[in-house]
C-alpha positions in Angstrom: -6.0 -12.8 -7.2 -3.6 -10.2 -6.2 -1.3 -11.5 -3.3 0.7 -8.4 -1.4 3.9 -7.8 0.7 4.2 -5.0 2.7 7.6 -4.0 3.5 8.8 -1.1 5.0 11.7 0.1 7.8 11.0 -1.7 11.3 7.7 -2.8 12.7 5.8 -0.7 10.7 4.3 -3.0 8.4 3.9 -5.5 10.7 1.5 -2.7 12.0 -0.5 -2.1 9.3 -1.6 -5.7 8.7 -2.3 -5.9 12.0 -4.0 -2.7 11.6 -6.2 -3.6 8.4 -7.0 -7.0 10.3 -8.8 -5.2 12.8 -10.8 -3.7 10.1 -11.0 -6.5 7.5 -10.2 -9.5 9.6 -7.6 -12.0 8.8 -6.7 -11.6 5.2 -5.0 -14.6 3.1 -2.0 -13.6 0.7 -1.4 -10.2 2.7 2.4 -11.0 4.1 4.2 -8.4 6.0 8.0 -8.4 5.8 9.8 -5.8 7.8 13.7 -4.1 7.3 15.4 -4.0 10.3 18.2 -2.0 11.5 21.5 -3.8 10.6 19.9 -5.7 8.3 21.3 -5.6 3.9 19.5 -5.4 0.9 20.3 -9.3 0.3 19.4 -9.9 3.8 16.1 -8.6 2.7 16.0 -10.1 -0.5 16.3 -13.7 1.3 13.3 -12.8 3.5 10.9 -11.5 -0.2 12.4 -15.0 -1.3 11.1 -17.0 1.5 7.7 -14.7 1.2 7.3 -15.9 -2.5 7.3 -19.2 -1.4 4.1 -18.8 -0.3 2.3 -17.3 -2.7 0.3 -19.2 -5.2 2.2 -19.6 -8.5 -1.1 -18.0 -10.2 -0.9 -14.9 -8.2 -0.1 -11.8 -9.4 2.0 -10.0 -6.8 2.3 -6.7 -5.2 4.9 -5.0 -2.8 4.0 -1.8 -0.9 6.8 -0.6 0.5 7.0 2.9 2.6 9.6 5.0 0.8 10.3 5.3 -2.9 14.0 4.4 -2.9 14.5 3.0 0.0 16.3 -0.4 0.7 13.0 -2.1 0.5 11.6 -0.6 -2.6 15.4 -1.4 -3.9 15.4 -4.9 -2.6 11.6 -5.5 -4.3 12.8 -4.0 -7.5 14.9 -7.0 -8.3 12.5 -9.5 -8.3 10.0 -7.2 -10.1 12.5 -6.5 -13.4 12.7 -10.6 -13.3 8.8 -11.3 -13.3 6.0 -9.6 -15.3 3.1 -10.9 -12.5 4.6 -8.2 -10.2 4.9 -4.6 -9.4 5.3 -2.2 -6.3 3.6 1.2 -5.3 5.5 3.3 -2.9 4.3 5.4 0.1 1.7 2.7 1.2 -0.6 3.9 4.5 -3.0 2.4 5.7 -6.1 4.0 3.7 -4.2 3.0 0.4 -3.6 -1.0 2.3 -7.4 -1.5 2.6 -8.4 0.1 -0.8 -5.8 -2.7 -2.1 -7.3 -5.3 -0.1 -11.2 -4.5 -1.4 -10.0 -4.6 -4.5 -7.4 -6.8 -5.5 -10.1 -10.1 -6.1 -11.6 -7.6 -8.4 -8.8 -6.2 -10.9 -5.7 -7.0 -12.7 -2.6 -5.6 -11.0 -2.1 -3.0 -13.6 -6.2 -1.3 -12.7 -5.6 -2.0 -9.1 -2.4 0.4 -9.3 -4.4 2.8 -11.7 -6.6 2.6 -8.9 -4.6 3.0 -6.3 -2.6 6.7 -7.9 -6.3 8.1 -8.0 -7.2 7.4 -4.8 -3.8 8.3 -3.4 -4.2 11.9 -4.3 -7.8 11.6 -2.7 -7.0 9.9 0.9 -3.9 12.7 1.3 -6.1 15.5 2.8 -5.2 19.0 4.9 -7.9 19.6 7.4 -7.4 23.5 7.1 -8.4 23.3 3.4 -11.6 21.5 4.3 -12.1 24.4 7.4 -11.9 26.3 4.4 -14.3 25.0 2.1 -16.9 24.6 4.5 -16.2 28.8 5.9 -17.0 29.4 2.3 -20.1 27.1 1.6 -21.7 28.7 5.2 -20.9 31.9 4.0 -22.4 31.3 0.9 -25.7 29.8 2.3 -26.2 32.9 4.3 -25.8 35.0 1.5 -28.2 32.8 -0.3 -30.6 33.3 2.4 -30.4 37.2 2.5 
């Protein structure tokens, strides 16, 4: 099984296991660990430690953190370079949270983040482009109909 930390700048992944337990219900290994203002990279660090602790030694681990770069990508990095059972995808929502969490009993940690850049590109959508398409296709149908 794949056990996840969400991280991220204040309450906000707090929120979104919050928000995927409305949808999936309570979900084991699923830890949220937020960055507060004034806190440090090793201030963060202690709190992925403490996390850790509670995941099963078996586990392969994954962070999602909200911004590639940021302190708490840069703080999950660490233990990532020091431990081949983990990894970290940046830029994590909420539709990418509870594609991880249907999948992660399923796949190894590498296919779940194959996975996960795929469906990425697929969940990111602009609602004018889809007006778009469906102008077209009506336009299409009536001219099919002519």
């Amino acid at each position: 099984m794949i056990s996840v930390i969400i991280s991220g700048h204040g309450d906000f992944p707090i929120a979104l296991k919050e928000s995927s337990g409305m949808i999936f219900g309570e979900e084991n290994n699923l830890l949220a660990v937020p960055f507060f203002k004034g806190e440090g990279i090793q201030t963060l660090q202690e709190k992925y430690r403490q996390a850790l602790k509670d995941i099963p030694e078996e586990n392969e681990v994954l962070f999602l953190v909200d911004i590639f770069g940021g302190t708490p990508y840069n703080a999950a990095a660490s233990f990532i370079a020091e431990d081949q059972r983990m990894d970290m995808a940046a830029g994590v929502n909420l539709p990418i949270l509870l594609e991880v969490l249907s999948l992660r009993e399923h796949l190894t940690l590498k296919d779940l983040l194959n996975n996960l850049k795929a469906m990425s590109q697929q969940s990111f959508q602009v609602c004018s482009e889809h007006l778009e398409k469906v102008k077209t296709a009506n336009q299409e149908t009536r001219e099919d109909e002519l």
